[in-house]
N, C-alpha and C positions, 0 to 999 in steps of 0.2 A: 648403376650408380643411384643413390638414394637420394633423396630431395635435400636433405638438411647437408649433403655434402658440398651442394650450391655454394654454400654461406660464404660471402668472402670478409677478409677481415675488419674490425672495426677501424673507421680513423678516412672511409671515402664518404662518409657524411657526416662532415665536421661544420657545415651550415644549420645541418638540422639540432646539430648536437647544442651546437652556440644557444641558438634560439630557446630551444627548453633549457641548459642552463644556463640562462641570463633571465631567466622567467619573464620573458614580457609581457607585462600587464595585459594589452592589447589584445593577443593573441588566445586570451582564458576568452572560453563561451560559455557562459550563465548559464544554469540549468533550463529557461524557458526559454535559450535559444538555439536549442537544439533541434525539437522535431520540426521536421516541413509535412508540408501535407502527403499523404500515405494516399496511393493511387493501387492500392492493393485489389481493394475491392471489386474494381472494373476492369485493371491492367492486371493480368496474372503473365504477369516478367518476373524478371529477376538479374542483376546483373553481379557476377559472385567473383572477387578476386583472388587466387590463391598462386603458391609457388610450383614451379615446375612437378610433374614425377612426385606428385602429391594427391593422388586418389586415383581409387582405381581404373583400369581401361579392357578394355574387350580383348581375347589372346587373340584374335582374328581382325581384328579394326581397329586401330588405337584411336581413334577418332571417335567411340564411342564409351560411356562411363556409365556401366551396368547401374551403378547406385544413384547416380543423378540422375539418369534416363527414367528407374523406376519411381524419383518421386516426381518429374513431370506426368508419367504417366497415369498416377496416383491422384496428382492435386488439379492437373490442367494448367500450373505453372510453368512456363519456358524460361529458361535457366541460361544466359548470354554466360558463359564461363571464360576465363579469362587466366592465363596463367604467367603472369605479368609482375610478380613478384621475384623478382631475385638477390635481393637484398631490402635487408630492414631501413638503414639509412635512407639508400636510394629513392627506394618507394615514400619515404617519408618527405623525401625532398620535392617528389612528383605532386602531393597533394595535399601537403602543409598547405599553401599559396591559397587555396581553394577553400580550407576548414579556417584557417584562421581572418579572412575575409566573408566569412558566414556565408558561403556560395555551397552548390552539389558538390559533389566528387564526381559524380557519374557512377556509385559504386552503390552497394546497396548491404553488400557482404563483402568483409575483408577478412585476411587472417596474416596477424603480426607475433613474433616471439612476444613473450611476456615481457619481456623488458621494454621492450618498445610500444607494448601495450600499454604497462604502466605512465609512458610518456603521454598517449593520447586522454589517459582518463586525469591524469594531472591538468590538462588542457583543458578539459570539458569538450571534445573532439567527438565522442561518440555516448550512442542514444545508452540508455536504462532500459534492457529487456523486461519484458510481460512473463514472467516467469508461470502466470496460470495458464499460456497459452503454452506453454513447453515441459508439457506432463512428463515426457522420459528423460530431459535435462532433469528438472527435479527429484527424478525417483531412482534414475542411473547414474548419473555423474560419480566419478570416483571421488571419496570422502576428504581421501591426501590435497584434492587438487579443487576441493569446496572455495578455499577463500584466502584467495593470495591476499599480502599485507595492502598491495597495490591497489585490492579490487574486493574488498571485506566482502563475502557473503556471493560471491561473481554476478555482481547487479549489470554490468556492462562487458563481462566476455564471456565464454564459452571455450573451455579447449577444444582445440581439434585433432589435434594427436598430441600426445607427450613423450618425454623419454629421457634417458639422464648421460651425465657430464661421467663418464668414470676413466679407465684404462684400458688399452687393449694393449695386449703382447703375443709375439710367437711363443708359447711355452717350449715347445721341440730346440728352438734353435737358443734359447736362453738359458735352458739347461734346469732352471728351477721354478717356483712360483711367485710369485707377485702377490702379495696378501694386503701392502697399507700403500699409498703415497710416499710413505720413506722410503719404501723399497726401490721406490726410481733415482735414488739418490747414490745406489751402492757403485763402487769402483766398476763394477763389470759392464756397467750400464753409461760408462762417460763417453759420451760422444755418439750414443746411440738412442737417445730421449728427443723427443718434440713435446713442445705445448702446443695449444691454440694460439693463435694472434689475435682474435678478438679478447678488450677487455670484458663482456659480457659474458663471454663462454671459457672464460677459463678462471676467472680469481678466485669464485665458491670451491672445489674442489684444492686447491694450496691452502685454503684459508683450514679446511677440513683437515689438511694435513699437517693443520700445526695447533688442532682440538676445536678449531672454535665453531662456535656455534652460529653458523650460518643466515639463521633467521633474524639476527640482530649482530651484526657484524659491526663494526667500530672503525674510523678511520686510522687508529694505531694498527688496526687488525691488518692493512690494506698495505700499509706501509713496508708493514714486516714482512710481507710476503714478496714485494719490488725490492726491497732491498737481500733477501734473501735466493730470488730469481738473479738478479742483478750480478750477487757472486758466481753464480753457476752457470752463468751467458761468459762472464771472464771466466771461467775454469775450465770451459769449452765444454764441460757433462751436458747440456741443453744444445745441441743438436743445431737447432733452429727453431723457428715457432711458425704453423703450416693453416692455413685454410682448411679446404677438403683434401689439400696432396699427401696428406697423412695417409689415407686409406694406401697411395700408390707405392710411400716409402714404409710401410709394413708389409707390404705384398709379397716385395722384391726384396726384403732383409736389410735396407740400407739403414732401418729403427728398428728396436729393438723391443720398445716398450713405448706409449705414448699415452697423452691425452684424445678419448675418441668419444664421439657420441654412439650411444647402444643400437640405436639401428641398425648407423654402417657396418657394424659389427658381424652382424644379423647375416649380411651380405657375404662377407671377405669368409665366412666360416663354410658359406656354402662353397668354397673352393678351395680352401685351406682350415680344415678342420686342428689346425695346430694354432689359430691364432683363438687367443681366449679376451673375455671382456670380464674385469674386476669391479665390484664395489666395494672401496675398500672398509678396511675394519671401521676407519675414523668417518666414514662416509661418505656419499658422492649427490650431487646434488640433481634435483627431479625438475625438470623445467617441462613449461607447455606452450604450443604456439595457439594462439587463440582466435577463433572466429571475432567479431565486431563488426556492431551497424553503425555506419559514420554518419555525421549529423545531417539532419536535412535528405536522408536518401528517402527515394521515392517510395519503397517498398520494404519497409520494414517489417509489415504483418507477415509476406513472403518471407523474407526471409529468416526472420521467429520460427517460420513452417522449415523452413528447410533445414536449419541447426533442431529444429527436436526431431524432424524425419533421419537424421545424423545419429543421434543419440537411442534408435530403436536398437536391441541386441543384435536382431538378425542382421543390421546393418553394418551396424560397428561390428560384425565380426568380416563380415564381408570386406570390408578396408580395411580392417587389419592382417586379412590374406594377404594384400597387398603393399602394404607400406611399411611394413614391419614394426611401427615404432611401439612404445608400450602405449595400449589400446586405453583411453579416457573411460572405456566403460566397462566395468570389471564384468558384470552380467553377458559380453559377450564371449565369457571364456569358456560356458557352460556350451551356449550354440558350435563352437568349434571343438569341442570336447566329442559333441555327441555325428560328428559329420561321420559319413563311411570311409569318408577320403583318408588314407594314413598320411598323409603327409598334412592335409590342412589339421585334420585332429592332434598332430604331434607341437603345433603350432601354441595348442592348450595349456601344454607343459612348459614352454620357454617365456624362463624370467623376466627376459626384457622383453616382451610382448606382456604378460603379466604379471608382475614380481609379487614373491609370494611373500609370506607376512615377517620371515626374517630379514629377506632382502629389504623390506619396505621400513623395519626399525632404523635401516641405516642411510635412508634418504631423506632430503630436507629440501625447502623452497628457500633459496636464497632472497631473504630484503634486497630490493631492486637498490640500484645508485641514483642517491636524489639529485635532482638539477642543479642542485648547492654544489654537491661533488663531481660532477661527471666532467666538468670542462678542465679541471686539476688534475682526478683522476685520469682519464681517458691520456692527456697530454702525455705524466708520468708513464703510465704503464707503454704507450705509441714510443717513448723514449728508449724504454726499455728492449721492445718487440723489432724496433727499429722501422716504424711507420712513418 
């Protein structure tokens, strides 16, 4: 099972949600009260928070992480890693209390969806990277995923893996193809569709299926899509709307067609090479979960080191063996291209590991939901999902 199948739905952190929208004053931290003293120099730690089944592990020790091991062994850095994230809400709830009272976290490296990313850098939550000190951020970085609307120019995140919002279906047992978002609409298909349950991970993709343009989406835009979801939950065509149990009810034929992220995809094909993953004609949208240094951590030179030792090819390809999602640094398609291995080199070839330049005209970064909207939204849409 893949990491981002973790996810559970949005609507169990509806404290944290409150909080950023209802903007309070209080709670914003001034740009000079972010950094604390940096104990890099002396101290070479590191404390790195990420989600489960999120970077790679030894086939023989899972307890060991060839990639992290090599940059301790490299910088002389010790690396406390911590796999503590299992939702975005959640975790936001664990260390709001701490960022918005200008205390540590205890954390030094975090990695949050972008959405919830955009929430921290609204806040003033987390540091401004030293981008001279992160030469292969700078010179790798995938160009698509340069400067979300959230984070102009990525002064304060780094992706860590990316990957997108589209459809998977069994082609064999549905008899035909899947090409748009409409296409989950047709008769044959009533009663055999899921969405997501999170508002976050599923609007961008309906919105695309009704042409709009994602990157400046509109609150008429949002409506139309809840009210058009809304008839299709009464018409019984929408199934239900699923966490990660989507992966289980396409496995077993109980859906027919869904909303899925391109990883899990990655997975379910290596056992059922019948299930296919769509981007459709109108689009599907490209999200990234992103490294960040929260304010006041001890080690942020560390950890600048350890997001560009991230960002080396030979590296990024090495975790993208692993985690399948599409890889942040397009330069490590070339290093898995040229492996002797046939299986990692076949790795080269596959779109949602690398999407290539037509798949990539039909992907977009959805504008996040501002704090104005999200406590409206979230409620509407949880109405609709039945949250």
């Amino acid at each position: 099972m893949s990491r981002r199948s973790l996810l559970r739905a949005l609507g169990a952190g509806a404290a944290g949600a409150t909080l950023a929208g209802c903007g309070v004053p209080a709670a914003f931290v001034e740009p000079g009260g972010r950094a604390g003293h940096d104990s890099s120099a002396t101290d070479h730690t590191l404390h790195f928070a990420n989600w489960p089944l999120y970077i790679d592990t030894d086939d023989d020790n899972e307890s060991k992480r060839p990639t992290l091991d090599a940059f301790s062994k490299r910088t002389g850095i010790s690396v406390t890693y911590t796999e503590e994230i299992n939702d975005n809400d959640e975790f936001f709830g664990k260390i709001s209390p701490a960022l918005m009272n200008r205390q540590q976290t205890g954390r030094d490296l975090i990695v949050i969806s972008d959405w919830m990313a955009a929430r921290f850098v609204r806040l003033g939550w987390v540091q401004e990277m030293d981008r001279a000190k992160q030469p292969n951020v700078a010179k790798y970085l995938d160009p698509q995923l340069r400067s979300p609307a959230f984070d102009e120019g990525r002064l304060h995140s780094v992706p860590w893996q990316s990957g997108i919002t589209g459809i998977a279906y069994n082609r064999k047992r549905l008899g035909r193809e899947i090409r748009s978002t409409g296409d989950l609409w047709a008769d044959d298909l009533r009663g055999r569709v899921t969405l997501l349950s999170g508002l976050d991970e599923s609007f961008a993709l309906l919105m695309q299926g009704n042409g709009v343009d994602i990157t400046r989406w509109t609150s008429d835009d949002f409506h139309e899509i809840c009210e058009q979801t809304e008839k299709r939950v009464r018409s019984k065509h929408i199934r239900r709307f699923t966490g990660n149990d989507y992966i289980k009810d396409l496995a077993i034929g109980d859906v027919l067609a869904c909303q899925a992220y391109s990883g899990d995809v990655i997975q379910l094909q290596a056992d059922n090479p019948d299930i296919e993953f769509v981007v459709p004609e109108e689009g599907a949208e490209l999200w990234a979960e992103s490294l960040m240094i929260p304010n006041l951590a001890r080690h942020k030179r560390n950890a600048e080191r350890l997001i560009d030792h991230y960002y080396d090819p030979e590296i990024a390809a090495e975790l993208a063996t692993w985690v399948n999602y599409v890889c942040p640094v397009p330069a490590a398609r070339d290093v898995l291209a040229s492996s002797k291995d046939e299986e990692t080199a076949a790795l080269a070839e596959d779109p949602l590991i690398f999407p290539d330049d037509t798949m990539r005209q039909r992907l977009a970064i959805a504008r996040d939901i501002t704090s104005e909207e999200r406590t409206d939204f979230a409620k509407k849409w949880n109405s609709i999902v039945g949250l």
